[in-house]
N, C-alpha and C positions, 0 to 999 in steps of 0.2 A: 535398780536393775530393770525393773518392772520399766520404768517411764524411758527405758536408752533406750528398750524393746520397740515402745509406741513410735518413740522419735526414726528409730533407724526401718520400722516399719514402713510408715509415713514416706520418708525420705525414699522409699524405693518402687513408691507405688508407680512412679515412673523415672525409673533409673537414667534414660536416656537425658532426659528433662536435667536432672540433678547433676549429672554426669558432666553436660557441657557447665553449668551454671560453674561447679567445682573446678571445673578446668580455667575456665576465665579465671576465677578470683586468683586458681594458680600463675597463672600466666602473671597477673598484675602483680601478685606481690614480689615473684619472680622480679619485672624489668622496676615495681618501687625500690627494692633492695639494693641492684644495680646503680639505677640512676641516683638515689640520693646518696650511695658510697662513693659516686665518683665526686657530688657538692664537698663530701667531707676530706676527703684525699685532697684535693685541690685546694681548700681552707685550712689542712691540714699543714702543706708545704708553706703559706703564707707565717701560720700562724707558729710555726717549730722551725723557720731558719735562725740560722743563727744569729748573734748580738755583732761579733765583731767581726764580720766579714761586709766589705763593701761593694759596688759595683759601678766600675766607671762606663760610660760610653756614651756616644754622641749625641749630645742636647737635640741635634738634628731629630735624626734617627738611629735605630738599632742596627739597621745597614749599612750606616754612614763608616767606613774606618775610620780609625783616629792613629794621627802620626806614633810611629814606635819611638821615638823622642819624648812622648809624654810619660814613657813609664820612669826614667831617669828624675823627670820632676816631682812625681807621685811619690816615689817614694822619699826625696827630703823633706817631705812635708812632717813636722812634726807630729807623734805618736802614731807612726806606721810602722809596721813590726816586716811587713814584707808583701813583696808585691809579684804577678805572674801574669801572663799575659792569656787567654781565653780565646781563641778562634774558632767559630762554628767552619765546619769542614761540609759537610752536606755532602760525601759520597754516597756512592750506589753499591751494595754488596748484589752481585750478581744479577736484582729486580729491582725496582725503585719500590716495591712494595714491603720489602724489607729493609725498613727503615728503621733507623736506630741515630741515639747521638754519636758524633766525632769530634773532639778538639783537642787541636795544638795546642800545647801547654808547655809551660815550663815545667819540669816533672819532679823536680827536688821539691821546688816550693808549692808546688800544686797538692804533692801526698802532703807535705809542712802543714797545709793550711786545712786540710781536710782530714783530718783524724779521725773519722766516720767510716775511712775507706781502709779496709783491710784485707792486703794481698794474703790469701790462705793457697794458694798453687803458686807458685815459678817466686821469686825474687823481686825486693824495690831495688837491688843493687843490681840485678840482670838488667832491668827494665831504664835504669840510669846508666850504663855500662855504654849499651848499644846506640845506633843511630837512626836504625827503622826501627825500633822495638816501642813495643805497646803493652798498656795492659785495657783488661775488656772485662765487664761484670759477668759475673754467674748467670745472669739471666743470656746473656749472649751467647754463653758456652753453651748451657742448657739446650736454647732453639736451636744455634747452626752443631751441633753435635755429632748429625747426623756427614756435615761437613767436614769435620774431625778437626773441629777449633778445641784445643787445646796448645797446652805451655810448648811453644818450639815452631807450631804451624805457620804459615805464612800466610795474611786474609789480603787479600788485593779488594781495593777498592778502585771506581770508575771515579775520576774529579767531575761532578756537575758543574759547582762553582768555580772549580779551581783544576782545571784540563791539568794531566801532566806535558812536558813541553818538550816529551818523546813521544807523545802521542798514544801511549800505554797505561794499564794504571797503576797507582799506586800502591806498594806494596807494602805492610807492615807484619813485624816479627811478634807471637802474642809471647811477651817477656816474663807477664805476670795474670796470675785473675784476682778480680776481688769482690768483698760483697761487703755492705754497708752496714752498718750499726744502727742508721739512722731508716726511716722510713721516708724522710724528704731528701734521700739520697738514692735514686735509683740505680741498678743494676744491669741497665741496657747501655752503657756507655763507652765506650773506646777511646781512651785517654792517648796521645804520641808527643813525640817530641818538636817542640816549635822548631828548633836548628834547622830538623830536618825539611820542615814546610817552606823556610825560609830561606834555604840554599837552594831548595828546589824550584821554587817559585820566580828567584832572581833568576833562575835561566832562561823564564817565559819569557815571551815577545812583551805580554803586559807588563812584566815585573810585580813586586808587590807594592801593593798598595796603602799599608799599614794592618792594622790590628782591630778583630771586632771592638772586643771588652777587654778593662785590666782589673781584675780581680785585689783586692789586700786585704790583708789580716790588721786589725789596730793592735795598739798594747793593752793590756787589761786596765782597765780607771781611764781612760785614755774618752772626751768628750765627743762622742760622738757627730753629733751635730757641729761642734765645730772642726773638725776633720772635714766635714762634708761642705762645709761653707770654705774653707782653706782652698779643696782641690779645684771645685768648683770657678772659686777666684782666679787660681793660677793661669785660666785658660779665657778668662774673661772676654778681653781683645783677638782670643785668635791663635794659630787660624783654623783652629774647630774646634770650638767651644763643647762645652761636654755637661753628664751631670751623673752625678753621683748619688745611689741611692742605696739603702740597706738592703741585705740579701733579700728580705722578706717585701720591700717591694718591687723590686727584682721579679722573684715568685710571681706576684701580683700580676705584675706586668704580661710577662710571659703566659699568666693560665688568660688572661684580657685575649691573648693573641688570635685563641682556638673561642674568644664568642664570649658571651654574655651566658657562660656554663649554667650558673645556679638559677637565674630567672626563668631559663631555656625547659629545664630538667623540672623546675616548678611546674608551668606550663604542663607540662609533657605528665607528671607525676598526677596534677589534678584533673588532668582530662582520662587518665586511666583510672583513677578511683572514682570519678563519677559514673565512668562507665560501668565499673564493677559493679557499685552502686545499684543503678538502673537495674541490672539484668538479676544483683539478688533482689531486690525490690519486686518486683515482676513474677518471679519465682516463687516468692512467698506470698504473694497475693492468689496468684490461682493456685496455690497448695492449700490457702485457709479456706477460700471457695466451694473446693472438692472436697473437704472433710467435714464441712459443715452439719450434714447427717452423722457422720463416725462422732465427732463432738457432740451430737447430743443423746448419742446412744451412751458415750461415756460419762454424762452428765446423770443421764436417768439411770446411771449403775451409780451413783451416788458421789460422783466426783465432782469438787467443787471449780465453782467458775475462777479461781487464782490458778488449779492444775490447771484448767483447758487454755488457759493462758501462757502456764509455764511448757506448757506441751509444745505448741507451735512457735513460741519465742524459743526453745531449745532446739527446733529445727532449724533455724534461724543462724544460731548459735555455732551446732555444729556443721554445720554446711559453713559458712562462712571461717570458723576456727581451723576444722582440718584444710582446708583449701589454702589459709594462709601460712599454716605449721608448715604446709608439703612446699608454696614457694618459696617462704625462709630458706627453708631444709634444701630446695635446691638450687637456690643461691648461690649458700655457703658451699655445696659442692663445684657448683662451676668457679666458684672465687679462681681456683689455679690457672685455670683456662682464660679466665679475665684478665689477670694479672700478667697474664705471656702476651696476651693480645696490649694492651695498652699501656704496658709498664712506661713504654720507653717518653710517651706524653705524659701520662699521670700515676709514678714512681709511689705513692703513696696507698695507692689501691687496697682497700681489703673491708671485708665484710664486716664490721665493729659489733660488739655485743650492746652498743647501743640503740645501733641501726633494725639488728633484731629485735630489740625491746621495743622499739618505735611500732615496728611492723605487727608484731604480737598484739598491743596494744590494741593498734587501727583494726585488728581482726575482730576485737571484740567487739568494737565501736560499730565496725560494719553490720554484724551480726544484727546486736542491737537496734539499729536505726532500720536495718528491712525487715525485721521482723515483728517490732513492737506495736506497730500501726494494725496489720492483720491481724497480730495476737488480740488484742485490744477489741478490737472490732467480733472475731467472734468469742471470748472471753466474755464478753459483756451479752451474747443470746441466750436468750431463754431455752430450754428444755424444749417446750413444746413445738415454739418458732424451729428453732434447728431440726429436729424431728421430723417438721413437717417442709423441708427446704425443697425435698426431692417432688413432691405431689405439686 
């Protein structure tokens, strides 16, 4: 008790000083928590999609359609259990900043294949019944709530990509809500029916144009890789050639789109712990400085040179520990707030008890390394030298 006195003493001889130091390391473990939860979320989605769902579309590009003719091929291909069709939709709810997925889907075989997705509001027979009707994740209900999205509402959306060809936008019925099972399965989504996209679309001036992706389910034992070399062939000569890759490179693909995330976040992660670095570094060096009399007053009361060493390395200690406990700690409280903000890119999001451990850890590490140097240094003065610093 006697030495938390010395250290919390110590620590407030200049409060202001301590005060920012404390705030930085908060701030830093704060945005390390964040940034390296978003590396794991995104490794997360690559690394937990599923085994036996496939993904076709254009060897070109991801923009390229591919003929609706090809999905009648896909699925004869030996050990395909079922196939649906995936259209990114790219509407506007009200702002383009409220952004969210959309895609036309075949809806029997879409819920078939996705058994992760579990309507808990309105019905999958509503939602299969109708011809504008939708279902939309919890996360979507939750934010436009205020909107009064709920089972029955009607959410119009604006065609970016895809104008309607009245010149109005388009409206869908929310049929069902649901929320996932899985965590590589986000809750920002609004799933519709392809018919409806497709009847509406053929009244354009453009017409449509085919199909982004076609999504299948294989059978269980069913060879992957040669499923994938099969579809792959069918389309060899034309006339647009395709490729076929597991969900999980898929995933890959897609988090590639938003950047070179985890090199990025690296970067970004070592340039704030050095910084923290630096400024406790700094901090404990002219705190050992200033106390170099108080150390040898403590000395000549018969305390030995390992205390005065445990003394100012525990300043160290705790100025760097509580600073990292309070950004953990307020991490994990904005976690909900994160989670509303980015779900709809990175559906995996959340704070892992390992992420916290990581962080904990790097606290002490920090501690340690700005503090051991000054400890050391006046640890190792003499009685009389220290005594006599101030003369």
């Amino acid at each position: 008790m006697l030495y938390l006195k010395l250290i919390l003493r110590n620590l407030t001889r200049h409060p202001l000083r301590s005060f920012l130091t404390l705030g930085g390391v908060v701030f830093g473990f704060l945005l390390l928590c964040i940034l390296q939860s978003v590396v794991v979320a995104l490794e997360y989605g690559v690394k937990n999609a599923r085994s036996d769902r496939l993904w076709v579309q254009s060897a070109v590009s991801l923009y390229v359609d591919l003929p609706l003719a090809y999905e009648e091929k896909i699925a004869k291909v030996g050990g395909i259990e079922t196939v649906s069709k995936f259209q990114w939709f790219g509407g506007i709810y009200k702002d383009p900043a409220n952004f969210f997925g959309q895609f036309a889907v075949d809806p029997a075989k879409m819920l078939d294949m996705y058994p992760e997705v579990e309507i808990v509001d309105g019905s999958r027979e509503a939602f299969l019944a109708g011809r504008t009707t939708c279902i939309v994740g919890q996360s979507l209900v939750d934010k436009f709530a205020e909107d009064g999205w709920k089972v029955g509402a009607t959410v119009p959306l604006l065609g970016a990509l895809f104008p309607h060809p009245e010149g109005k936008a388009w409206e869908f019925q929310i049929a069902g809500i649901y929320k996932s099972t899985s965590r590589s399965f986000d809750e920002s989504t609004l799933f519709f029916h392809w018919d409806y996209f497709e009847k509406t679309m053929e009244a354009s001036p453009d017409g449509l144009s085919g199909v982004g992706t076609f999504v299948f389910r294989i059978e269980p034992g069913t060879d992957v890789s040669r499923v994938m070399r099969d579809v792959d062939g069918l389309f060899q000569n034309g006339p647009q050639r395709v490729q076929t890759t597991t969900e999980a490179e898929f995933q890959a693909q897609f988090a590639s789109m938003i950047g070179n995330v985890p090199f990025f976040v690296a970067w970004i992660g070592g340039a704030v712990l050095l910084a923290i670095l630096v400024a406790c570094i700094n901090t404990m060096l002219v705190a050992a400085n200033e106390q170099v009399h108080d150390m040898g007053i403590v000395k000549a009361l018969g305390f030995s040179s390992p205390t005065v060493f445990g003394l100012l390395l525990g300043q160290s200690l705790f100025l760097c520990g509580l600073g990292g406990i309070l950004g953990v700690g307020l991490a994990k409280w904005m976690e909900l707030t994160v989670v509303k903000l980015i779900s709809a890119m990175i559906p995996a999001f959340t704070i892992d008890p390992q992420t916290v451990g990581i962080a904990l850890v790097m606290t002490v590490g920090l501690g340690l390394v700005s503090g051991i140097v000054p400890a050391w240094r006046l640890g190792k003065l003499g009685c009389v030298d220290a005594l006599g610093a101030r003369e």
